[in-house]
Backbone as a printed PyTorch tensor [residue, N CA C, xyz], in Angstrom:
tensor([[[145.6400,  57.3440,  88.3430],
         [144.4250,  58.1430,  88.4050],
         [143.9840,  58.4570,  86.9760]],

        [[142.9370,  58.0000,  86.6520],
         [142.2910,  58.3470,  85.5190],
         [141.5740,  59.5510,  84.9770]],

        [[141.3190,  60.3190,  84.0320],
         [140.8950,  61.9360,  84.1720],
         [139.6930,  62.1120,  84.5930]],

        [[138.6280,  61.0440,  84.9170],
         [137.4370,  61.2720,  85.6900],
         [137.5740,  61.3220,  87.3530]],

        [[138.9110,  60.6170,  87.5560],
         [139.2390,  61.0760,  89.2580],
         [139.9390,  61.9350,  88.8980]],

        [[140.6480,  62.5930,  88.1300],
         [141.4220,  64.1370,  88.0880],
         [140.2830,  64.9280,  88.0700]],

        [[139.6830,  65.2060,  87.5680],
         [138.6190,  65.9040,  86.9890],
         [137.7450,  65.8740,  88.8370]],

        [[137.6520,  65.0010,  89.3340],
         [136.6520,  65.0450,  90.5620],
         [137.2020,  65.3620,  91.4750]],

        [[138.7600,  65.4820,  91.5770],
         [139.8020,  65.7170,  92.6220],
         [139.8950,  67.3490,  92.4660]],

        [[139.5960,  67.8700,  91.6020],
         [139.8170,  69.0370,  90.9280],
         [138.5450,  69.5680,  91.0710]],

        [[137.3680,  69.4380,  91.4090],
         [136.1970,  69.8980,  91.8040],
         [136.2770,  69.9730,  93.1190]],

        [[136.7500,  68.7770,  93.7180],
         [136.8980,  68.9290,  95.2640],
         [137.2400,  70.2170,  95.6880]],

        [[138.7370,  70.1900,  95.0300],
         [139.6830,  71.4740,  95.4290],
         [139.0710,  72.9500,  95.2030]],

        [[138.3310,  72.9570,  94.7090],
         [137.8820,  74.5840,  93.6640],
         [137.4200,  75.5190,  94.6310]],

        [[136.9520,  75.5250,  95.7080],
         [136.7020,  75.9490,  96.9210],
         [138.0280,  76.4840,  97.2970]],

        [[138.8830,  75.9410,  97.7920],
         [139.9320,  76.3500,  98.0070],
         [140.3570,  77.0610,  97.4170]],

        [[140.5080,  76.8540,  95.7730],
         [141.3380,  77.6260,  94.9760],
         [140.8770,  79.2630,  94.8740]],

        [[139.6080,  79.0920,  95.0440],
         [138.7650,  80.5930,  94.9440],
         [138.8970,  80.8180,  95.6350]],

        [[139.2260,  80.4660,  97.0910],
         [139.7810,  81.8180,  98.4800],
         [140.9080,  82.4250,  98.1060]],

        [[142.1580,  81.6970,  96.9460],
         [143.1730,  82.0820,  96.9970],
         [143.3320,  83.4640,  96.3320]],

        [[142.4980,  83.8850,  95.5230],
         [142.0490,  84.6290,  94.0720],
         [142.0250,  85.6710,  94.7730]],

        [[142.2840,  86.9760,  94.7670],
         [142.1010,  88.4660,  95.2590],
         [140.7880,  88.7410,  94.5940]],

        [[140.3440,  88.1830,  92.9410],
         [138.8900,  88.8040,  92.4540],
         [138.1520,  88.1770,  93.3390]],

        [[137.0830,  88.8550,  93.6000],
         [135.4900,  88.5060,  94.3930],
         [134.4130,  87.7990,  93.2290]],

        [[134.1570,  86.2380,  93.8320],
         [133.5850,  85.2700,  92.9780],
         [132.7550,  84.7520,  93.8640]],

        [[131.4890,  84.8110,  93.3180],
         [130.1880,  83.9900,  94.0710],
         [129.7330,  83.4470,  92.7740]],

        [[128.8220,  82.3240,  93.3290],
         [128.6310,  80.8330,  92.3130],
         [126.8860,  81.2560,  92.8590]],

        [[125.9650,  81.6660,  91.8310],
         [124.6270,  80.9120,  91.8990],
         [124.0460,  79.5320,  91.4730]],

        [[123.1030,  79.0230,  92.0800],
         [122.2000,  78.1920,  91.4050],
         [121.3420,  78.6690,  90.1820]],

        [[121.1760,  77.8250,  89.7370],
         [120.3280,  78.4980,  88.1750],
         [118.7440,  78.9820,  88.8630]],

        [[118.6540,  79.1810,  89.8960],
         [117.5860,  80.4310,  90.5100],
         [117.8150,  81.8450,  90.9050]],

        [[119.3140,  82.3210,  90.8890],
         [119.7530,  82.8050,  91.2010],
         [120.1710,  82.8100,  92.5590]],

        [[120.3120,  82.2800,  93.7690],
         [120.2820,  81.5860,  94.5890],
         [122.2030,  81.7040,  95.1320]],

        [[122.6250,  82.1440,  95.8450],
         [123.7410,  82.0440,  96.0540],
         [124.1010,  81.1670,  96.6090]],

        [[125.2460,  80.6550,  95.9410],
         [125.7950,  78.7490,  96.6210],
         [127.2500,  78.8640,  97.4460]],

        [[127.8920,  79.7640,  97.0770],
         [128.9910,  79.6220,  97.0720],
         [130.1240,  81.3770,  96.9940]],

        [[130.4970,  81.6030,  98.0420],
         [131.3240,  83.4410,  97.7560],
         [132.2920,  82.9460,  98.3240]],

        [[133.2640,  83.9040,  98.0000],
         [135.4330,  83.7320,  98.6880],
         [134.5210,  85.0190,  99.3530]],

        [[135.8700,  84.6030, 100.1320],
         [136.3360,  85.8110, 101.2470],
         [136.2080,  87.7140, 100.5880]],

        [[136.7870,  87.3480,  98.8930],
         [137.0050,  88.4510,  98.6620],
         [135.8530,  89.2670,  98.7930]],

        [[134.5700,  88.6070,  97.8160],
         [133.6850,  88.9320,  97.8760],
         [132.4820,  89.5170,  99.0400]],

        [[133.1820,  88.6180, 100.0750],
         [131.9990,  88.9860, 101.1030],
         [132.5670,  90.3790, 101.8730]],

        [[133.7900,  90.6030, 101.5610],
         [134.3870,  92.0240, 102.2690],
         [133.7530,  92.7260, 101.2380]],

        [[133.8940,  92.5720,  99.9820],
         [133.8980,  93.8270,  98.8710],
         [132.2170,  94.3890,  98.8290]],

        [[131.0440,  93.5890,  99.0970],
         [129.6830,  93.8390,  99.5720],
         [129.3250,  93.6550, 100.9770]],

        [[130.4140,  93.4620, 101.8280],
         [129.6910,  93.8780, 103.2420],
         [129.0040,  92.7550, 104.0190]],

        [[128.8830,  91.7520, 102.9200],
         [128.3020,  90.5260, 103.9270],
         [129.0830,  89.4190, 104.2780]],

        [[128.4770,  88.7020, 105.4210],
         [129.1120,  87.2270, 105.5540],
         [128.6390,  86.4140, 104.8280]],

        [[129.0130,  85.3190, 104.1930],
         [128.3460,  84.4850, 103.8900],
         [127.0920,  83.9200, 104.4500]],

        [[127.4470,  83.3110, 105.4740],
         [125.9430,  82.8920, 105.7750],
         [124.8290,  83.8010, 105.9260]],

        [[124.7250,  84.8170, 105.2260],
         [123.9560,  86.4210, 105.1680],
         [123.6180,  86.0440, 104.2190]],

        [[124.2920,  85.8950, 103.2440],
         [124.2310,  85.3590, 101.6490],
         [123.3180,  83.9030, 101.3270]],

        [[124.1730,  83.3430, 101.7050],
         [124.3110,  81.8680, 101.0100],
         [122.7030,  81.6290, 101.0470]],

        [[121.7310,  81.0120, 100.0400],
         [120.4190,  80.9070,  99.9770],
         [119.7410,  82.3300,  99.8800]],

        [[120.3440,  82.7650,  99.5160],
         [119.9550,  84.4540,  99.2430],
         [119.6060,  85.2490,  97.8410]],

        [[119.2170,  85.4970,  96.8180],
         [119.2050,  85.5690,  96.0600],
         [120.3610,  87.0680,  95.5070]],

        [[121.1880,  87.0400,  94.4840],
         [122.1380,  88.0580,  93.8410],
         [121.5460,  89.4290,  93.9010]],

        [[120.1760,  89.6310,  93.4760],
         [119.5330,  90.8300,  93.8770],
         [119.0760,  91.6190,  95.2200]],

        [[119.5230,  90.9020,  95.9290],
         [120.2120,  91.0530,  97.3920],
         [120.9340,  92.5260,  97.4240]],

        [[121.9110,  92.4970,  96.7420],
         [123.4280,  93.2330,  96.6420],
         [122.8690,  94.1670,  95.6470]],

        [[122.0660,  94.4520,  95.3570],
         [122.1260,  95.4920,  94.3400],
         [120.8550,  96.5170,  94.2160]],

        [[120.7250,  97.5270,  93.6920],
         [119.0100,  98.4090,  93.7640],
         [118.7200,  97.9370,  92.4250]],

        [[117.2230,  98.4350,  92.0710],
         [116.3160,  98.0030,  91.3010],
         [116.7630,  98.3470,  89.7520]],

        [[117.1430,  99.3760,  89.8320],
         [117.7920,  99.6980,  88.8080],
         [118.7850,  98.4700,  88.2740]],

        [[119.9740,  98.6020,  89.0430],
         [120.9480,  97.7530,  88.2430],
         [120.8370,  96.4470,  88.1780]],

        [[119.4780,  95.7340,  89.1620],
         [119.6200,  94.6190,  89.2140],
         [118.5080,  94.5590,  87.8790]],

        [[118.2350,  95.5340,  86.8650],
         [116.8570,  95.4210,  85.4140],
         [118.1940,  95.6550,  84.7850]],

        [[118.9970,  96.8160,  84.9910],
         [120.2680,  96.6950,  83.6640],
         [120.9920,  94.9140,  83.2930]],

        [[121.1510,  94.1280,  84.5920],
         [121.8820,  93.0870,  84.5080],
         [120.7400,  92.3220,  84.0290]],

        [[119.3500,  92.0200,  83.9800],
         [119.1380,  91.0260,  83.7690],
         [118.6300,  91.7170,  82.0840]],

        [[119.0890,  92.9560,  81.4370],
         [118.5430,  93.5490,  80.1350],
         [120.0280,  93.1100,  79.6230]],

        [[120.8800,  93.0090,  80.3350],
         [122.1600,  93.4870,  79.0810],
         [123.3110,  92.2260,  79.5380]],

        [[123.1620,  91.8490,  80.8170],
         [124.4420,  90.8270,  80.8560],
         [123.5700,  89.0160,  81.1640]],

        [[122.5820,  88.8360,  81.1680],
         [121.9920,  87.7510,  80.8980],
         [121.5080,  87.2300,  79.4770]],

        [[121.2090,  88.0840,  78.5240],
         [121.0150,  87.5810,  76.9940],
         [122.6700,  87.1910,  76.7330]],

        [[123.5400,  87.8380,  77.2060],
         [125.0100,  87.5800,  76.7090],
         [125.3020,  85.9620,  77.1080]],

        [[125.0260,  85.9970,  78.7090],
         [125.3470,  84.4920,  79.3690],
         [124.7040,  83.4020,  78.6470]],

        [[123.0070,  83.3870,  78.3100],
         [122.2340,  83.0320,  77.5230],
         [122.7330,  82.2060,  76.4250]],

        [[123.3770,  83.2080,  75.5790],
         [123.7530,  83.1980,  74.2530],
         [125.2660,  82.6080,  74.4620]],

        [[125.7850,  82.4190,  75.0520],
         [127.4880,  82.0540,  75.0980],
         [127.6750,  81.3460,  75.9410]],

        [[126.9160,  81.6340,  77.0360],
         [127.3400,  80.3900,  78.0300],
         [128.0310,  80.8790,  79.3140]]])
């Protein structure tokens, strides 16, 4: 196996690996767009996934914190990655 089938075998799996995780991890699309939550997550805000999934992150949050996150933790992502 060469590291471009490691590497794709290892994408496969990543789903899996994030149910295993106790932290709560959801994956957007670059619309903000939810693609992807573990288990943890959907207990820790109350939803099921398919509640979610195609839903946008500002969903889960009031007006307020969803202007703090896009003032103070999106120039960071922006800038770093």
């Amino acid at each position: 196996m060469n590291d471009t089938d490691q590497n794709r075998t290892s994408l496969i799996d990543l789903p899996a690996i994030l149910e295993q995780t106790s932290s709560a991890i959801a994956v957007t699309c670059a619309d903000g767009m939810f693609i992807f939550m573990n288990q943890t997550h959907q207990e820790m805000f109350g939803y099921d996934d398919e509640e979610l999934i195609g839903e946008s992150w500002e969903k889960l949050y009031d007006h307020e914190t969803v202007k703090q996150i896009k003032e103070t933790v999106f120039p960071i992502v922006a800038e770093k990655g």
